[in-house]
C-alpha positions in Angstrom: 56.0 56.7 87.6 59.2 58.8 87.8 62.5 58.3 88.5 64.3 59.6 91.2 67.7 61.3 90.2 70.3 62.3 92.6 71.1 66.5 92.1 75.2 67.0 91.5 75.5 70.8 92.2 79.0 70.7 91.1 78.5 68.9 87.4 75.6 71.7 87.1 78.2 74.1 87.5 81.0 72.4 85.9 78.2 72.4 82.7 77.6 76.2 83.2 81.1 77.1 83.2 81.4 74.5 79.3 78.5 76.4 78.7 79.7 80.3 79.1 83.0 79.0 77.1 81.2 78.2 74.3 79.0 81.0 74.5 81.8 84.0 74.6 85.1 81.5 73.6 85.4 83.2 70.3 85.1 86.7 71.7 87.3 86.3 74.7 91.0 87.2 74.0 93.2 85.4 76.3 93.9 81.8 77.3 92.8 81.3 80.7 95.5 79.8 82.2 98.1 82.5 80.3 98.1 86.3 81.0 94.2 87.2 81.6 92.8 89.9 81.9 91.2 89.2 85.1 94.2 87.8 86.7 97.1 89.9 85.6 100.3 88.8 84.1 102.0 85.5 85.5 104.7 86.5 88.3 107.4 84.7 90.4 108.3 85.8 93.5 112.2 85.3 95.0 113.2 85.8 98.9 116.8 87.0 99.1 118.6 88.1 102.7 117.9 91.7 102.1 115.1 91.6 99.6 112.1 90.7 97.6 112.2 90.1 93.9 108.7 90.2 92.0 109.6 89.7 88.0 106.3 90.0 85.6 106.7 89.2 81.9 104.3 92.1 80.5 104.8 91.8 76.9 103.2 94.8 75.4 102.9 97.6 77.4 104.1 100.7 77.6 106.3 100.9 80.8 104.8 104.4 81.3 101.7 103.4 81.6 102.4 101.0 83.7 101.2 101.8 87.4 103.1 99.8 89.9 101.8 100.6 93.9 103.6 98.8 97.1 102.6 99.1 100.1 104.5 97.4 103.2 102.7 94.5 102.9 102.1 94.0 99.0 102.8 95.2 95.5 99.9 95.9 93.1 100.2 96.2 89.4 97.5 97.9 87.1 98.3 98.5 83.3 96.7 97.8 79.5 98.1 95.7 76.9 97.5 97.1 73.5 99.7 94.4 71.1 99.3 94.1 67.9 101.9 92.1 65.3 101.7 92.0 61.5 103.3 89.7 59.4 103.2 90.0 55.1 104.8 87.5 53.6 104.4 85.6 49.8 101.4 83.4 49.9 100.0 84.3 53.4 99.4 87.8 55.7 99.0 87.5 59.6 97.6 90.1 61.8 97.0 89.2 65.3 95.7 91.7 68.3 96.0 90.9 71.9 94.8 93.8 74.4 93.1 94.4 78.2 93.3 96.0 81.0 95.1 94.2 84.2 95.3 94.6 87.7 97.2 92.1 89.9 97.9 92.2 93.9 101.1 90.1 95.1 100.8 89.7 98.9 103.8 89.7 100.3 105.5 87.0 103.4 106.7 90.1 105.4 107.1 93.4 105.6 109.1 95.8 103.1 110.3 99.2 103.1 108.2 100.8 99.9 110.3 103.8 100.2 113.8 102.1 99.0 111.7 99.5 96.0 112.5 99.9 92.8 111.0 98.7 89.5 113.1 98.1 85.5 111.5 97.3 82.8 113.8 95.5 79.9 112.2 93.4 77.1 108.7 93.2 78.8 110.0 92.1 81.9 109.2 94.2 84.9 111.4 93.4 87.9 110.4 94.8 91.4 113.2 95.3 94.3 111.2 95.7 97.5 113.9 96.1 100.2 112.9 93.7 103.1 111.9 96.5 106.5 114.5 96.7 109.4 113.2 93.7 111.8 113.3 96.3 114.5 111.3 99.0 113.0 107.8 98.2 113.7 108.5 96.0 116.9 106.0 96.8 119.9 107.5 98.8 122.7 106.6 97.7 125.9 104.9 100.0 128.2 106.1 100.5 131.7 102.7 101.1 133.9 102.3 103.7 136.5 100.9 102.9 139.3 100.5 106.3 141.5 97.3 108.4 140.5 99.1 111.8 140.0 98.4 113.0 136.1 96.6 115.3 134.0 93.7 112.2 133.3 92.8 111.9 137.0 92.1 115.7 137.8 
């Protein structure tokens, strides 16, 4: 006789995701739930009057290298961290690597103006300006209709 057992789809999964950590946990170079590769660097996003304020802590890369695209409506960044500290001191040594590609897209609330957005980058913190757009620009215009049959389209 067998038993019957009720299937739980989501422990199966939750026991292939322990799984694939153990199987590539001593390989994979980041935390998860610190700066990833596959997410991007951690960011905070402030709302002033006149603007947005995106700051990134990138530790590690080489600000020109560093490929920062915004559009009206988000701010992408793409870059490579290639860290690597080395400490020699009596009685131990210490040499520790931390490197990856990135690419991370911020949506934003509203629309910007990406023309006037600037980006600094001081002490591996990148801070993004993105100039909120002119409420105005953008608005529909309402169109007045015609209502007499004399134009180029009715010929």
């Amino acid at each position: 006789m067998t038993d019957v057992v009720k299937w739980d789809p989501f422990g199966e999964m939750q026991r292939v995701r322990d799984d694939f950590g153990r199987l590539f946990g001593r390989w994979w170079p980041w935390d998860p739930e610190s700066f990833s590769a596959l997410r991007g660097p951690s960011v905070d996003l402030r709302e002033t009057d006149t603007h947005f304020v995106v700051s990134a802590e990138i530790p590690g890369v080489n600000p020109e290298e560093l490929d920062v695209t915004v559009t009206e409506d988000s701010l992408t960044l793409k870059g490579e961290v290639r860290e690597r500290t080395e400490e020699n001191e009596t009685g131990y040594r210490r040499l520790e690597r931390r490197y990856g590609a990135f690419h991370r897209t911020i949506s934003l609330p509203r629309p910007i103006d990406p023309k006037r957005a600037t980006a600094d980058y001081v002490n591996g913190v990148l801070e993004v300006r993105l100039p909120k757009a002119d409420p105005d620009k953008g608005k529909g215009v309402r169109l007045s209709i015609r209502t007499d049959r004399s134009g180029p389209w009715t010929q």
